[in-house]
NUTORZA-877095 format. One record per residue (C-alpha): residue in one letter; chain; x, y, z. Coordinates in steps of 0.001 Angstrom, whole numbers, always signed. Example, Ala and Ser with C-alpha at 12.3 -4.5 7.8 and 13.67 -1.06 7.14 Angstrom:
2
{sefi A,A,{+12300,-4500,+7800}}
{sefi S,A,{+13670,-1060,+7140}}
***
This chain:
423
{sefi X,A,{+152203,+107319,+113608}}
{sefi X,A,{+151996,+106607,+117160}}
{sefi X,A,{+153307,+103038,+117046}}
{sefi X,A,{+155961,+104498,+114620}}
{sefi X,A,{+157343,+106695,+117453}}
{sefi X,A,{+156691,+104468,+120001}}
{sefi X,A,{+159045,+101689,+118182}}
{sefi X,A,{+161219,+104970,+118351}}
{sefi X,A,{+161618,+105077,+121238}}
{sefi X,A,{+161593,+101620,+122410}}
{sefi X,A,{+164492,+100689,+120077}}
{sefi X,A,{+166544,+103062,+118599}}
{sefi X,A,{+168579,+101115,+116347}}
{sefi X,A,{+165719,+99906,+114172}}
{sefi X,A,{+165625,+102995,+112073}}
{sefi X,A,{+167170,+100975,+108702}}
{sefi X,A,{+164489,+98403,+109169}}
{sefi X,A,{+161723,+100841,+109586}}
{sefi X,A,{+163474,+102932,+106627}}
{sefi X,A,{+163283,+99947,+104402}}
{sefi X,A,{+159815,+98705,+105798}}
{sefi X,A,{+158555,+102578,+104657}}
{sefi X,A,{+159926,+102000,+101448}}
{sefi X,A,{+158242,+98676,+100934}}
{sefi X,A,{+154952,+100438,+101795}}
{sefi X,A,{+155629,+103621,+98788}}
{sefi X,A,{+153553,+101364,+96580}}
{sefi X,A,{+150746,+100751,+97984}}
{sefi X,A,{+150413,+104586,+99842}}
{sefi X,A,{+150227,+105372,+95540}}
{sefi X,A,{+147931,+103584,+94721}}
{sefi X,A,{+145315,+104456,+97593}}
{sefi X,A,{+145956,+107986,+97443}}
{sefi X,A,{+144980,+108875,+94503}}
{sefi X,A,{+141613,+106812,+95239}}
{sefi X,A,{+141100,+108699,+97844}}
{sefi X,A,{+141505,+111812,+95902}}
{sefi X,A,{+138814,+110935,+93165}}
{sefi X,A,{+136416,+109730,+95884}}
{sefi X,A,{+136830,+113523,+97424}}
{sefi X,A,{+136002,+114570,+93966}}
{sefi X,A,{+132791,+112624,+92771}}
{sefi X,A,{+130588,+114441,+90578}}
{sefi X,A,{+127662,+115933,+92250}}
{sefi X,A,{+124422,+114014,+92826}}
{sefi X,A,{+122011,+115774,+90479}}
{sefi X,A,{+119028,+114169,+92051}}
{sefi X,A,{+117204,+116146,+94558}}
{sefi X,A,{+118238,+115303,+98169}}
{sefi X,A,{+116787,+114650,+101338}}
{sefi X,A,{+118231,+117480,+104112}}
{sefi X,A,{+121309,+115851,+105578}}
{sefi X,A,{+122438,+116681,+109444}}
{sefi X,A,{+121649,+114971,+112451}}
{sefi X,A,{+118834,+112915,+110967}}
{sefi X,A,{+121128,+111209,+108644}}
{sefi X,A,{+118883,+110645,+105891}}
{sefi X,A,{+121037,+110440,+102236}}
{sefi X,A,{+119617,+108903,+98988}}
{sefi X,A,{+117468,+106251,+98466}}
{sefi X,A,{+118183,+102791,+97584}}
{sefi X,A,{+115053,+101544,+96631}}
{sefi X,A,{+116096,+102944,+93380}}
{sefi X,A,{+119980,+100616,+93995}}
{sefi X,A,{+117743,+97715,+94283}}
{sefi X,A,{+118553,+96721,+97857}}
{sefi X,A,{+117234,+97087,+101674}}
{sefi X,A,{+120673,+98269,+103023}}
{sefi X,A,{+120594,+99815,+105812}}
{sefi X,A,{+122608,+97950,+108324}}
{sefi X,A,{+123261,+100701,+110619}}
{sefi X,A,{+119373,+102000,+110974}}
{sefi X,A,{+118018,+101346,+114488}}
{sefi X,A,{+114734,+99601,+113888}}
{sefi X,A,{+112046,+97561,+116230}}
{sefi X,A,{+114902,+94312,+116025}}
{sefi X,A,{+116080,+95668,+119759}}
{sefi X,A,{+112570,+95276,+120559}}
{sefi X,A,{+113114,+91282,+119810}}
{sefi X,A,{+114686,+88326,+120855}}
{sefi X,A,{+116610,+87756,+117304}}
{sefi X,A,{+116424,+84510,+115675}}
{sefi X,A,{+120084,+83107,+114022}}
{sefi X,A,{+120648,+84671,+110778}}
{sefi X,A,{+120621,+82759,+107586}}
{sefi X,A,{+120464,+83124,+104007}}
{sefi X,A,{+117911,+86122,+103808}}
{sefi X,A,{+116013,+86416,+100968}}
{sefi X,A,{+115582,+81960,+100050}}
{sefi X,A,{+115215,+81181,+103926}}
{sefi X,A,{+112666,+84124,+104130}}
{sefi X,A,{+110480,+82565,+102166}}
{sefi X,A,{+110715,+79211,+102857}}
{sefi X,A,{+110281,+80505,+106545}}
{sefi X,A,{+107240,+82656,+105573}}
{sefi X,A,{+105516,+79483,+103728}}
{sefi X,A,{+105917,+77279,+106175}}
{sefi X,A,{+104808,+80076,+108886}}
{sefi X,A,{+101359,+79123,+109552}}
{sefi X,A,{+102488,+75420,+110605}}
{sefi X,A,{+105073,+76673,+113478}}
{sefi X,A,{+104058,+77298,+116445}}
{sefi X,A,{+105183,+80388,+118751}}
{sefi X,A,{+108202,+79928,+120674}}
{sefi X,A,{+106406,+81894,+123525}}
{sefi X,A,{+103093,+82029,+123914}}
{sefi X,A,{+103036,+85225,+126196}}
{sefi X,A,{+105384,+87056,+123579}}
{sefi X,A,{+104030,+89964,+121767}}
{sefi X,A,{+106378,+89014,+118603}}
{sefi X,A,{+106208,+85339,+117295}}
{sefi X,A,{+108904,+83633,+115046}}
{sefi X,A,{+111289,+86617,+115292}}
{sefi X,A,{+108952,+89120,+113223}}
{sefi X,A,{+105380,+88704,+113664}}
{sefi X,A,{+102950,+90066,+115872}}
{sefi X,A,{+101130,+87383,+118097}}
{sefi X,A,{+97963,+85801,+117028}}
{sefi X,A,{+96553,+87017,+120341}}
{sefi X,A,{+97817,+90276,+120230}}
{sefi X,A,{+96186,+90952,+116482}}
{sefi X,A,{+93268,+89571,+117993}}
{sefi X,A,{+93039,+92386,+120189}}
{sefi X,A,{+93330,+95191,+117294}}
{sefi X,A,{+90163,+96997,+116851}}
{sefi X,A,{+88122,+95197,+113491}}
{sefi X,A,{+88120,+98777,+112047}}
{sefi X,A,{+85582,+99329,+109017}}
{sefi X,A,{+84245,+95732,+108367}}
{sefi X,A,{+84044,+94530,+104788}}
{sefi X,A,{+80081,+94148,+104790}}
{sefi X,A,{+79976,+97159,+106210}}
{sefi X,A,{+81760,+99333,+103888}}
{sefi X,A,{+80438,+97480,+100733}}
{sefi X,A,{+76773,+98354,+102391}}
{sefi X,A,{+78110,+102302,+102959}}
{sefi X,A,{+79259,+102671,+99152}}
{sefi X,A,{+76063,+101420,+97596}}
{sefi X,A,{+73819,+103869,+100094}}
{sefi X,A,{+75888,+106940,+98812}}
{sefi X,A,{+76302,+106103,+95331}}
{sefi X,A,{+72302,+105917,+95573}}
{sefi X,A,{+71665,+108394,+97740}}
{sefi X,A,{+71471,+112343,+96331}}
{sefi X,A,{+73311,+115315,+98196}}
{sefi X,A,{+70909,+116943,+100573}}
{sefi X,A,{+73166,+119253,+101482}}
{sefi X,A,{+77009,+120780,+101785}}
{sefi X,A,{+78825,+122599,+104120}}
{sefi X,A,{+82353,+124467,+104632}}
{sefi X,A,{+84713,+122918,+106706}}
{sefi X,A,{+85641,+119515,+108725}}
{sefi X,A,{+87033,+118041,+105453}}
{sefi X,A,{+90533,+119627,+104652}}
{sefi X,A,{+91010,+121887,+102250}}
{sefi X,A,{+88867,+124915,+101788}}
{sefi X,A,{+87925,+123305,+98442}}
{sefi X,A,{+86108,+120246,+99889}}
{sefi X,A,{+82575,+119939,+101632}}
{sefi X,A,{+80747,+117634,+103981}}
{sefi X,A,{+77603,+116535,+102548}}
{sefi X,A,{+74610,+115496,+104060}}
{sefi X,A,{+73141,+112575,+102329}}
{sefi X,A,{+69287,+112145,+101599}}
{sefi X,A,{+69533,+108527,+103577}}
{sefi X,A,{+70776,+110578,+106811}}
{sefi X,A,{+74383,+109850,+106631}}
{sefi X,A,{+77850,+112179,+106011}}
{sefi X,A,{+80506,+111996,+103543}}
{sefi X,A,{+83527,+114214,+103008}}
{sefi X,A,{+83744,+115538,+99680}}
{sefi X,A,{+87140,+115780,+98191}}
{sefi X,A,{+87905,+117841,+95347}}
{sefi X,A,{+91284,+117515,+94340}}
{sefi X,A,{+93390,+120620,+93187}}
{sefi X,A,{+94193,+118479,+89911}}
{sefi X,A,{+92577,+114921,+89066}}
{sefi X,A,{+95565,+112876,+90060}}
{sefi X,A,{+94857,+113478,+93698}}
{sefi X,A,{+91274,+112072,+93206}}
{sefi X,A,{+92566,+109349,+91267}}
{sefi X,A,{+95629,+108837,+94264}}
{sefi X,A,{+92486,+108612,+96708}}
{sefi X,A,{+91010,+105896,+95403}}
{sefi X,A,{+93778,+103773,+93832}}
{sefi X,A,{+95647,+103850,+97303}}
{sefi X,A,{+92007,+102872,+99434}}
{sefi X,A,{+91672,+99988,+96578}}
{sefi X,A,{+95375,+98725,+97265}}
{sefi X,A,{+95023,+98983,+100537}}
{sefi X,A,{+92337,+96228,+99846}}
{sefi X,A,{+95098,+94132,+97970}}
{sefi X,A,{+97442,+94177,+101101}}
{sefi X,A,{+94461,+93456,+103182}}
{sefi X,A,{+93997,+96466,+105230}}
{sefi X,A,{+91203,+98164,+103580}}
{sefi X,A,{+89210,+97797,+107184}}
{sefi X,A,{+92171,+101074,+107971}}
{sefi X,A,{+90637,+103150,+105270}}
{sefi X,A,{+87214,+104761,+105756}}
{sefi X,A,{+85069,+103605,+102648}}
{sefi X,A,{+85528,+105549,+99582}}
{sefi X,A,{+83586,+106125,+96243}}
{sefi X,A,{+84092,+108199,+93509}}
{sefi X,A,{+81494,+110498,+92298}}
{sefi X,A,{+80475,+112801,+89486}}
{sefi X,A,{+79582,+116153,+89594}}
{sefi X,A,{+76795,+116780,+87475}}
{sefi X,A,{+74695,+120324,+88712}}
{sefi X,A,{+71908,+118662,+86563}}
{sefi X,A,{+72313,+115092,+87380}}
{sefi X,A,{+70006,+112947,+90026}}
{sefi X,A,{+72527,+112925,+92735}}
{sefi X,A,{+73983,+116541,+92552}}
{sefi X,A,{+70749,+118605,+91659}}
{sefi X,A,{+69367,+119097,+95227}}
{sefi X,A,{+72667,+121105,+95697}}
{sefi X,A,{+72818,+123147,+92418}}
{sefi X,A,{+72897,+126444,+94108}}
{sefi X,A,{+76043,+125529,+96950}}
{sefi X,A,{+77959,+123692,+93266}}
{sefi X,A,{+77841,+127428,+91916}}
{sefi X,A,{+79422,+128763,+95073}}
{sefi X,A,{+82102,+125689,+95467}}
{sefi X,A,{+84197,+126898,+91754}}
{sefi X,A,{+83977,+123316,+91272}}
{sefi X,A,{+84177,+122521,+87547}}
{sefi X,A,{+81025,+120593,+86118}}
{sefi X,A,{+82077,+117207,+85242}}
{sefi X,A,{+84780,+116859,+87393}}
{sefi X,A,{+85426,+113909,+89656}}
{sefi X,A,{+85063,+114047,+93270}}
{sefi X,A,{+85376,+111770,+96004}}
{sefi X,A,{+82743,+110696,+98802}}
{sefi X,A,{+84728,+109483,+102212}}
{sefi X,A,{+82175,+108206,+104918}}
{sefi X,A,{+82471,+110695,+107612}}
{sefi X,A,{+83200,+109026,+111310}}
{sefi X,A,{+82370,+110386,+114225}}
{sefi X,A,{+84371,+111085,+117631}}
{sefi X,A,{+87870,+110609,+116200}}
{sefi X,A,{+91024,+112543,+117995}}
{sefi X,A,{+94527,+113032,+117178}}
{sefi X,A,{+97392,+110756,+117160}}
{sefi X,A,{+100675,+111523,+118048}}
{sefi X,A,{+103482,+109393,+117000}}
{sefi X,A,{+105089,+106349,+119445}}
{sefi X,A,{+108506,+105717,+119704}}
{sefi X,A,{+110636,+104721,+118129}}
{sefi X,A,{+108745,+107997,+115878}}
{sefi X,A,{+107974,+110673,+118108}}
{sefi X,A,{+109145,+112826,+120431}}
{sefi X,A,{+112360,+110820,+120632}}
{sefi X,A,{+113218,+111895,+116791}}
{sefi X,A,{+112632,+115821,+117573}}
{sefi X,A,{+114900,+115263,+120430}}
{sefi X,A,{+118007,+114047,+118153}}
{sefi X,A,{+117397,+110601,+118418}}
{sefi X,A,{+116483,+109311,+115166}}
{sefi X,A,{+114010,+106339,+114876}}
{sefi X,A,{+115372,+105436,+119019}}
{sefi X,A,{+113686,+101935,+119090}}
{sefi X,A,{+112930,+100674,+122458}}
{sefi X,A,{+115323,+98765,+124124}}
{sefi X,A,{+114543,+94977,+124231}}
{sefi X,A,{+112901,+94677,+127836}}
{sefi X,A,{+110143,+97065,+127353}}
{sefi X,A,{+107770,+95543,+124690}}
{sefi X,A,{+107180,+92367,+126911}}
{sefi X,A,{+105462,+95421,+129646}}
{sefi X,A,{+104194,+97944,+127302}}
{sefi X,A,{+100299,+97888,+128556}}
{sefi X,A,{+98221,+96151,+125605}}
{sefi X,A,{+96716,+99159,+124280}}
{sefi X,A,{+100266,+100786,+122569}}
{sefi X,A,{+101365,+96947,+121829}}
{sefi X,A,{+97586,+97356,+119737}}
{sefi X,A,{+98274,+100610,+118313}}
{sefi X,A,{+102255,+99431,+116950}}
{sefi X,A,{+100722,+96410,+115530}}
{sefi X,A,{+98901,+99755,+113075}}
{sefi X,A,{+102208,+101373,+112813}}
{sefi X,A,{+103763,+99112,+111554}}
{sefi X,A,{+100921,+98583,+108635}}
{sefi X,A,{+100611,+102262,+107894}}
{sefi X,A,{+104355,+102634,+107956}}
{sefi X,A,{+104583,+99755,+104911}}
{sefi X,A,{+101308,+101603,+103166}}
{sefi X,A,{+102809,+104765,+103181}}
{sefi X,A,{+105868,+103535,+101536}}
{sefi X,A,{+104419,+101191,+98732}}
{sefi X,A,{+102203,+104695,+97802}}
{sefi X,A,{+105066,+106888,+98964}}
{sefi X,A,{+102817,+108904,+100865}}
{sefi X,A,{+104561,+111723,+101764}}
{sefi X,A,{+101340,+113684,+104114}}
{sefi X,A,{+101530,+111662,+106619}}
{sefi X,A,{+104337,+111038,+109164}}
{sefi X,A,{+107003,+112161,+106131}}
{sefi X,A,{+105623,+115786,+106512}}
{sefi X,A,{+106096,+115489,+110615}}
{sefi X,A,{+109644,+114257,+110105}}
{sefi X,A,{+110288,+116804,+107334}}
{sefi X,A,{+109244,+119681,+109707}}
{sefi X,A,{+111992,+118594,+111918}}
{sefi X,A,{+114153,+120963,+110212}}
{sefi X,A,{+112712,+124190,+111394}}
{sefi X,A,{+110424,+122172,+114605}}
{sefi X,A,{+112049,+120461,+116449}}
{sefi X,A,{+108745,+119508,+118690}}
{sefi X,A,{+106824,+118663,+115346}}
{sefi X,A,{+107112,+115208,+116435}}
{sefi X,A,{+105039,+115752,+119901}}
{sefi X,A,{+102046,+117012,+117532}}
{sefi X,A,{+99613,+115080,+115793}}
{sefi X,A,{+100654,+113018,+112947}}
{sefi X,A,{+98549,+114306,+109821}}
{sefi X,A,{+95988,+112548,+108308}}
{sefi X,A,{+95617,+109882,+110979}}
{sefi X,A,{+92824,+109447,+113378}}
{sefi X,A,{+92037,+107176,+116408}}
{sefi X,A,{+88761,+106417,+116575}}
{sefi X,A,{+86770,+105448,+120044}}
{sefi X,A,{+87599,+102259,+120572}}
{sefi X,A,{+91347,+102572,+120009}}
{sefi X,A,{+91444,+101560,+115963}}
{sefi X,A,{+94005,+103840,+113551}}
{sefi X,A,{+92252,+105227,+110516}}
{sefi X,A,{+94175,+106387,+107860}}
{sefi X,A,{+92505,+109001,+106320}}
{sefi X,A,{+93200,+111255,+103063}}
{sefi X,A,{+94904,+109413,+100844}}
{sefi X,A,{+95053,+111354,+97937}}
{sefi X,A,{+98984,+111932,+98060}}
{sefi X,A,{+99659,+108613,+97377}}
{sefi X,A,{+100559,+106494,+94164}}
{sefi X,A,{+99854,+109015,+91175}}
{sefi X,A,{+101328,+112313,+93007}}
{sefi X,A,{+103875,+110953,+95731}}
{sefi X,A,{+105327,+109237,+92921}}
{sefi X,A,{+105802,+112055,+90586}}
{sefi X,A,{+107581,+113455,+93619}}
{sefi X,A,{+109786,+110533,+94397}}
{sefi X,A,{+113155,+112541,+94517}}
{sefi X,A,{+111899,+114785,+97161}}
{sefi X,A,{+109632,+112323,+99720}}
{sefi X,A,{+112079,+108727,+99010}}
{sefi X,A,{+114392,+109183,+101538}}
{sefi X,A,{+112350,+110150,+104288}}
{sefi X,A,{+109806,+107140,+103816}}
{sefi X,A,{+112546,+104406,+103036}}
{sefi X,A,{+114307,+105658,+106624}}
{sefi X,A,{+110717,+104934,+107884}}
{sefi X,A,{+110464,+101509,+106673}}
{sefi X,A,{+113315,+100503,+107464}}
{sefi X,A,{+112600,+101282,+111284}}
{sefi X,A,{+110281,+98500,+111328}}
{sefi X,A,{+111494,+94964,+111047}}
{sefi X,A,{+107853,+93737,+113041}}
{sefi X,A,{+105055,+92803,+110827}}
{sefi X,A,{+101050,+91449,+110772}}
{sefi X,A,{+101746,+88211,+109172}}
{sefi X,A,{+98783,+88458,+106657}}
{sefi X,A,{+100522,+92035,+105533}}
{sefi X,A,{+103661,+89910,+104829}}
{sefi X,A,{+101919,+86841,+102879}}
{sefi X,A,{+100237,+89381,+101220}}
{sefi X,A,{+103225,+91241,+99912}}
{sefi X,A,{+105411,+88099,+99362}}
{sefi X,A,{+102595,+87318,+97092}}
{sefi X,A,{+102376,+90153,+94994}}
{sefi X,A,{+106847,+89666,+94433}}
{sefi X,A,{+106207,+86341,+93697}}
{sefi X,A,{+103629,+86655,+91439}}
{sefi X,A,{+105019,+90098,+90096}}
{sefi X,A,{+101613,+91056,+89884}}
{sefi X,A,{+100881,+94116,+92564}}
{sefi X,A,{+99820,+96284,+89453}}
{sefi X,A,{+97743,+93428,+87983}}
{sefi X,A,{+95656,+92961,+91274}}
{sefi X,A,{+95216,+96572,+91736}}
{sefi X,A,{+93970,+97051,+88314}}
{sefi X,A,{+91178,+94585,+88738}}
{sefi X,A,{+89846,+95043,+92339}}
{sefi X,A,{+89814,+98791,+91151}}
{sefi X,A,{+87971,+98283,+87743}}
{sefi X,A,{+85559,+95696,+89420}}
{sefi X,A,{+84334,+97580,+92345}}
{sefi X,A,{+84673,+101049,+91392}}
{sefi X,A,{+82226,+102289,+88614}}
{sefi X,A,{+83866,+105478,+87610}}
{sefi X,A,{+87252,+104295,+87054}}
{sefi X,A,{+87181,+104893,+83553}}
{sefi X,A,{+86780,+108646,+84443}}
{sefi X,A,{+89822,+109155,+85877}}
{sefi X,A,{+92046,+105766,+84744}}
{sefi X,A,{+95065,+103799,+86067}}
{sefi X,A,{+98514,+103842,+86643}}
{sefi X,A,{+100805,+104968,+83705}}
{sefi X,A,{+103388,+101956,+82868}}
{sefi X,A,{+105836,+103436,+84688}}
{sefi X,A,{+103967,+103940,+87655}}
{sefi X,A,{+102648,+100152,+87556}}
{sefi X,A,{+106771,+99426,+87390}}
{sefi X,A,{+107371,+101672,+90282}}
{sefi X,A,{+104594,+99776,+92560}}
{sefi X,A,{+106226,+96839,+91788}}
{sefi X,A,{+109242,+97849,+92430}}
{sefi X,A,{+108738,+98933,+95633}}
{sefi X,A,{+106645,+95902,+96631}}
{sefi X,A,{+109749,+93961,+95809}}
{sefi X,A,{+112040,+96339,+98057}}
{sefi X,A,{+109334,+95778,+101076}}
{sefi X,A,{+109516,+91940,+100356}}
{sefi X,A,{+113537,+91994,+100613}}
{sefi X,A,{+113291,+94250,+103529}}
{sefi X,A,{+111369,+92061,+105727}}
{sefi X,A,{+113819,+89256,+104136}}
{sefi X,A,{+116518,+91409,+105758}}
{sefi X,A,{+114606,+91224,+109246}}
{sefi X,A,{+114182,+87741,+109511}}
{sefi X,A,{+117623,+87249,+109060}}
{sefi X,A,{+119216,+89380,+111043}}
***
């Protein structure tokens, strides 16, 4: 309209030409209107919704089949970019040939565009060693219950138990068996993806007034309402571990309107090595937490954004730091069976999550690219869970559509770090 009058005014004898230029136009301004009329009139998503506002969360596309996303800010300011290319075919050529490439800069926290260093993963606290947690699980399973005791543990419904070999466990009773059963198939997957050291150990357990392990506490059973046969499960308790409050791009940045701000590219090469340590965790628990759609974690922070707006200066739930600076990502139990049942609800909020990080540990990656490949995430799970735990049976696996919907959402992480690497 502007240029219209100012053509006006700058010649004054044009109006025929503009007259029949307008008239030349009538077709086309038919067409698009009425487009533009039925897009103004969709029907109504019947699907529940994330809140919508200044967070700018909308529906998920995991369910479209694509990462998306283009506009999301995500760790990529945080990089020196590599040239983009065909994403998903490059990707893994790229990723296969990884370990033979060496790192453009040796002092650079990120290598090859979207790893962490070598050195800095070096630096990551080991966590709960393998030998170590294998050792743990057959003490407890042996062991009987000296003892229980309110509180520490969550829920009023859970104890922590004394064990007759001297050590604690947190015993969780789940409100309904799926959360039991979420517990332990998200610990065993996080063995799949390679970051069971994360987890505390975890075993399942039966409760049996009568039986060997539960009879020392017959009289505190009677006093829990815990139903006799039920499954319960037996978390190694860890001492001296304090809060953790989210980084950026996550925290307080997010309850100040600034969704997911990443850091801008110069800081990451100064950040001091201990928060480089603790993102290389972030961005682990950040992929967990979406391949179990965990929504008790950093989803419930973000969701509380809506009626606290400092939620995101507060701990993040169900994560501890332990002593010597190592993430543990404790009670699991929303994950897999009951986040996915809840899908609708949680989707949005973890898929905005994941895609604000486009830096991963390489072994995480492999890992994951494996399990698309092979198409066999479900498969894996299945037998690492039936092989080392011996209750499985009790409780039992993922429905068929819930092995479909681990696979598909290993598939949508796989094309989302795709997406990353070529940006």
């Amino acid at each position: 309209g502007r240029r219209m009058k100012r053509a006006k005014r700058a010649a004054p004898g044009a109006l025929p030409v503009l007259g029949l230029l307008l008239l030349g136009a009538l077709p086309a301004l038919w067409t698009v209107l009425p487009r533009r009329e039925a897009a103004t009139q969709r029907e109504p998503d019947l699907e529940p919704r994330a809140p919508r506002g200044r967070w700018g969360w909308g529906r998920s596309s995991a369910a479209r089949g694509k990462p998306g996303g283009g506009g999301q800010k995500t760790f990529r300011a945080l990089l020196a970019l590599p040239a983009a290319g065909q994403e998903e075919q490059d990707g893994e050529r790229r990723l296969a040939a990884a370990g033979s490439q060496p790192p453009a800069d040796a002092a650079s926290p990120v290598e090859r565009g979207i790893f962490w260093s070598r050195e800095l993963e070096q630096q990551v606290p080991p966590g709960f060693a393998e030998e170590e947690a294998v050792a743990w699980l057959s003490a407890a399973r042996a062991a009987r219950v000296a003892s229980l005791e309110r509180g520490g543990c969550g829920r009023s419904s859970n104890r922590l138990a004394r064990l007759s070999d001297g050590s604690r466990a947190c015993v969780r009773y789940g409100i309904n068996p799926e959360q039991i059963q979420g517990e332990a198939l998200s610990y065993h997957l996080a063995g799949v993806l390679g970051i069971q050291e994360r987890l505390p150990p975890m075993a399942l357990s039966l409760v049996e007034a009568r039986g060997r392990q539960w009879e020392p506490v017959r009289e505190e059973l009677r006093g829990s309402h815990w139903a006799e046969g039920a499954v319960v499960s037996l978390t190694r308790w860890v001492d001296n571990l304090t809060a953790v409050v989210a980084p950026a791009p996550w925290g307080a940045e997010a309850g100040a309107g600034r969704w997911l701000q990443p850091l801008s590219a110069g800081e990451l090469g100064v950040l001091p090595p201990s928060q480089l340590v603790e993102l290389v965790q972030w961005s682990d628990l950040i992929l967990f937490d979406y391949l179990t759609a965990n929504f008790d974690r950093l989803v419930s922070n973000f969701f509380s954004l809506q009626w606290d707006p400092r939620v995101m200066g507060r701990a993040t739930s169900n994560l501890l730091r332990a002593p010597d600076g190592g993430l543990v990502f404790m009670d699991n139990e929303a994950g897999l069976v009951h986040g996915y049942r809840l899908l609708a609800m949680w989707d949005p909020y973890n898929e905005s999550l994941l895609r604000s990080v486009c830096v991963f540990r390489e072994g995480t990656a492999r890992r994951v690219a494996e399990l698309h490949g092979r198409r066999s995430a479900a498969a894996e799970l299945r037998r690492r869970y039936r092989a080392r735990e011996p209750l499985w049976a009790r409780l039992g696996f993922l429905s068929e559509r819930q092995a479909e919907l681990l696979q598909a959402r290993v598939d949508f992480v796989h094309r989302h770090i795709a997406h990353c690497r070529a940006q």
